[in-house]
C-alpha positions as CSV (number, residue, x, y, z in Angstrom):
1,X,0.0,0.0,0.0
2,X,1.1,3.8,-1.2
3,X,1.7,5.8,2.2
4,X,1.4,9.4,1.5
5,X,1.6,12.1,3.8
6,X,0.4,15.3,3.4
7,X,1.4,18.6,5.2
8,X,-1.6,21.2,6.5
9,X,-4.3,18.2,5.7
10,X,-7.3,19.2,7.7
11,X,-8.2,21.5,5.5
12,X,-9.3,22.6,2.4
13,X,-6.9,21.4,-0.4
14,X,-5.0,19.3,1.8
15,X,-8.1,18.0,3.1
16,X,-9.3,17.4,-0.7
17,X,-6.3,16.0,-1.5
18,X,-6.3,13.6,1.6
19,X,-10.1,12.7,0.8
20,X,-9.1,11.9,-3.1
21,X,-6.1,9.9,-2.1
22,X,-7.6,7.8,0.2
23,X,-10.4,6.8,-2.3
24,X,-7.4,5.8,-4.6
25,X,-6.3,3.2,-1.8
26,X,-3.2,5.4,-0.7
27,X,-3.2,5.3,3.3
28,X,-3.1,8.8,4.1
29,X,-1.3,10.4,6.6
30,X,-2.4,14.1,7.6
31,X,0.2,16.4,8.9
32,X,-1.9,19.1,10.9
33,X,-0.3,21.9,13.7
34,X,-3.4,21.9,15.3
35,X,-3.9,18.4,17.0
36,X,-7.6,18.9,17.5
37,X,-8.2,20.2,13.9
38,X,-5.7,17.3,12.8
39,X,-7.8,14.3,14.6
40,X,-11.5,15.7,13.3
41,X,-10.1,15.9,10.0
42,X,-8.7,12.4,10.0
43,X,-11.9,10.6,11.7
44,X,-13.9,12.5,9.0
45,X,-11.8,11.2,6.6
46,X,-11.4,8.0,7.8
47,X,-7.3,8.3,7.6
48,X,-4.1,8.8,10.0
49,X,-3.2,12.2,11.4
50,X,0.2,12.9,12.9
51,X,1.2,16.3,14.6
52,X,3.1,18.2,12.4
53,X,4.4,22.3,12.4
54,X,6.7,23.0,9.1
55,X,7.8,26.1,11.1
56,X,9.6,23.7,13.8
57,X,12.4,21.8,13.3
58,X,11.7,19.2,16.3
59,X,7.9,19.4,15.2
60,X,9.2,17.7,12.0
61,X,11.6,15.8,13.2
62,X,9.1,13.8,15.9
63,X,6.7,13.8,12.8
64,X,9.5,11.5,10.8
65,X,10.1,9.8,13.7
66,X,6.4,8.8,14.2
67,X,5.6,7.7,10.5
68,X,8.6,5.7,10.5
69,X,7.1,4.1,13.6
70,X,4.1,3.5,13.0
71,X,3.9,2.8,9.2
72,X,7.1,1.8,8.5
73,X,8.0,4.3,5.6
74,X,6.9,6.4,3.3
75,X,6.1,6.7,-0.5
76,X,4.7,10.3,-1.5
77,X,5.2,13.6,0.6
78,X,2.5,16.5,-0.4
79,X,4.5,19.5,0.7
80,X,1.2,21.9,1.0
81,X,1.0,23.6,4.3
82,X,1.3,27.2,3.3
83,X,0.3,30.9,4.6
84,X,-1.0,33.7,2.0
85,X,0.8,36.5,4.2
86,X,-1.9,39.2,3.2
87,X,-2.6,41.2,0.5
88,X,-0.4,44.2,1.8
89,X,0.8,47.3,-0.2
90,X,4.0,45.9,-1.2
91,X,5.7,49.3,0.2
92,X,4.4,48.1,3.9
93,X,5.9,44.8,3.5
94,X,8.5,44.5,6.1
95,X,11.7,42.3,6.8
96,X,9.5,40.8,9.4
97,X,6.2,40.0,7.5
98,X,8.2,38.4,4.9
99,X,10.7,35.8,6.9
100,X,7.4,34.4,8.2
101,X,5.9,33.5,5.0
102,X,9.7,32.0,3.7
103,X,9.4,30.5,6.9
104,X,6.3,28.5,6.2
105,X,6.5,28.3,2.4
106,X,9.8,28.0,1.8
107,X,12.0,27.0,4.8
108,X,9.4,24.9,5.6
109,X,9.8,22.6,2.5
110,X,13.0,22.2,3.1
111,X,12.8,21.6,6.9
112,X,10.2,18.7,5.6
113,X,12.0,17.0,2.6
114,X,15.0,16.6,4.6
115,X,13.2,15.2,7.5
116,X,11.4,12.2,5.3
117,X,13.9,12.2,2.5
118,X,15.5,9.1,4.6
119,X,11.7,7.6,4.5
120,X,11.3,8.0,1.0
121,X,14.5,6.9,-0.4
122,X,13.4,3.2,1.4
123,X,10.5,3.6,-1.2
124,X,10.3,1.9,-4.6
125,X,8.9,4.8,-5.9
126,X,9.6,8.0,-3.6
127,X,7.3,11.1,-4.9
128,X,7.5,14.5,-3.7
129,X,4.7,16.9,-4.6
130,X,5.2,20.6,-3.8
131,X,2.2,23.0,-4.2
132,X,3.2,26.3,-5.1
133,X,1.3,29.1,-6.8
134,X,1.3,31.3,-10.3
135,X,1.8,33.7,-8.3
136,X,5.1,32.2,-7.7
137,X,5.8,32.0,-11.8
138,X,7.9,34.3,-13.2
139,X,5.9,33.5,-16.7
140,X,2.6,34.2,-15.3
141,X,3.6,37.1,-13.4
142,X,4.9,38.9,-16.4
143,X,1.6,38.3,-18.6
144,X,-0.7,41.4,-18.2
145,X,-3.3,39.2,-19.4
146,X,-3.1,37.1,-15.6
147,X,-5.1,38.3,-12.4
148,X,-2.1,36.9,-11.2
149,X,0.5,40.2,-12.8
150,X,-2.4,42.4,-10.8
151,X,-2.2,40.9,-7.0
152,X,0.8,43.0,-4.9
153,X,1.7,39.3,-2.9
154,X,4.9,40.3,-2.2
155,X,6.0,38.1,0.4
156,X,3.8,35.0,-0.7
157,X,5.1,35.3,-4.7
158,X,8.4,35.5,-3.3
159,X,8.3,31.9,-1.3
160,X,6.8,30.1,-4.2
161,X,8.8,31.6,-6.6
162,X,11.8,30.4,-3.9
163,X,9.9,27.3,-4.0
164,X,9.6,26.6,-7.8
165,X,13.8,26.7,-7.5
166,X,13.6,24.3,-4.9
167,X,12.0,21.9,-6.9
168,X,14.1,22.0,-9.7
169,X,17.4,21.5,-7.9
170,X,15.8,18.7,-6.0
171,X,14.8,17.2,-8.6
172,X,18.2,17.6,-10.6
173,X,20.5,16.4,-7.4
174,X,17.9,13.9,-6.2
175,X,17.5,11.1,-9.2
176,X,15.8,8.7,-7.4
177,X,12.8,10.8,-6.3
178,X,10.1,12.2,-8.5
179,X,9.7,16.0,-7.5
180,X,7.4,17.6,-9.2
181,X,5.7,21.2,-8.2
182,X,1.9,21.7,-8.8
183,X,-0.5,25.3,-9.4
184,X,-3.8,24.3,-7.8
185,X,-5.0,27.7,-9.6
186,X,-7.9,30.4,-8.3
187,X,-9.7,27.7,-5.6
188,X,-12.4,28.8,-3.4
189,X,-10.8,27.9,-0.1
190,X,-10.6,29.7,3.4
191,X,-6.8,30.8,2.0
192,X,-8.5,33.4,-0.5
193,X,-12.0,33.9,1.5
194,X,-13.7,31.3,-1.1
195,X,-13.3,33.4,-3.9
196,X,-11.4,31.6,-6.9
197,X,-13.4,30.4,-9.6
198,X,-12.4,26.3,-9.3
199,X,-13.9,24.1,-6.6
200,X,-12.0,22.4,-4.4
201,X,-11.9,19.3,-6.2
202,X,-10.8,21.1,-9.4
203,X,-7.8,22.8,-7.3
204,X,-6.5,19.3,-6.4
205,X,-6.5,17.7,-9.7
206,X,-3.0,18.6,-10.6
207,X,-2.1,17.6,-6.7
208,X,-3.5,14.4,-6.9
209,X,-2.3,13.5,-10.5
210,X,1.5,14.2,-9.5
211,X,0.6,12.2,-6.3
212,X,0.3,8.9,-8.1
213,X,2.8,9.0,-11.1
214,X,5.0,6.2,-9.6
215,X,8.7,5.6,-10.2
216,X,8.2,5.8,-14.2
217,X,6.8,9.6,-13.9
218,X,8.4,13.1,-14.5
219,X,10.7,15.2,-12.6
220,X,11.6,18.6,-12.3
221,X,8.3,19.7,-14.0
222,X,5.4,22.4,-13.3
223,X,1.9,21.9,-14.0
224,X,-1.8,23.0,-13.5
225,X,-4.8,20.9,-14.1
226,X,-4.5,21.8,-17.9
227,X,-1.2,21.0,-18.2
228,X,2.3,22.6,-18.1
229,X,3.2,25.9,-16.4
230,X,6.0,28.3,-17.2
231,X,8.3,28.9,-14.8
């Protein structure tokens, strides 16, 4: 059985995600910094839940420690626990405001993958999905014709742009793991006050597709539910 974890999983896309997956057969594996909001989600869902802050290096660490324990590995890590940062005038983005966002969206990635990297490499077909934005994408950014060129998300195009680099080197200096890096596109969650376009299902096709490639898939790659994404 596929054991796949998935970072800020009791709710909305995670939560999605975790729901689709689980239908698939994977055994899921919430990570939630809440433990009360992690174990509803899981009983609703019917999956595991393990306490897990991407901002904490110790909270990862026990997290690791805990899968390893208790399921004995792991195949796929959905890096997706994120924090929007605001919608600020970009001039009253400070030093401040902006290290918490890397800290969560970027740092935290890596603070994750290094954590489970051991896990996954025990795999036979390790997957790392990492759920970044095109607000992070440099291509989408600079087309006029994007809501995406008109939002001032300083801080938050900054970690996934950080985080779309990530990916790539990973996947370059990491051959035996498929890391791939997903746009869920304009979702009505609680991140954007339920406002995007897509439902929540929508938003996690391009999540849950990456999710299940298997050791033949691509690396190194961006997408969105309708296919590739320029960097």
């Amino acid at each position: 059985m596929t054991t796949t974890l998935i970072t800020g999983g009791n709710k909305s896309l995670g939560f999605e995600t975790a729901r689709r997956l689980a239908e698939r057969g994977h055994r899921v594996v919430i990570g939630a910094r809440d433990p009360e909001r992690g174990r509803r989600a899981a009983e609703e869902l019917g999956v595991e839940w393990v306490q897990l802050d991407v901002t904490s290096d110790a909270s990862v660490a026990a997290a690791a420690a805990e899968v390893r324990e208790r399921f004995g590995g792991l195949d796929v890590l959905v890096n997706n626990a994120g924090i929007a940062g605001g919608m600020s005038a970009v001039e009253d983005v400070d030093a401040a405001a902006l290290l918490a966002v890397l800290d969560t969206n970027t740092v935290g990635i890596v603070r994750t993958t290094q954590a489970f990297l051991p896990l996954l490499r025990e795999s036979a077909a390790p997957v790392v999905v990492n759920v970044t934005s095109g607000l992070g994408s440099f291509a989408v950014r600079s087309d006029p014709e994007r809501l995406e060129s008109t939002l001032p998300t300083l801080a938050y195009s900054a970690s996934k742009a950080a985080l779309n680099m990530l990916t790539l080197v990973y996947a370059r200096f990491l051959p035996d793991v498929r890391v791939n890096v997903v746009d869920p596109g304009y979702t009505a969650t609680e991140f954007n006050g339920h406002s995007g376009p897509q439902t929540v299902t929508e938003g996690t096709d391009a999540i849950v597709a990456m999710a299940t490639i298997g050791a033949d898939g691509p690396t190194g790659t961006f997408t969105d539910r309708h296919g590739t994404v320029g960097w």
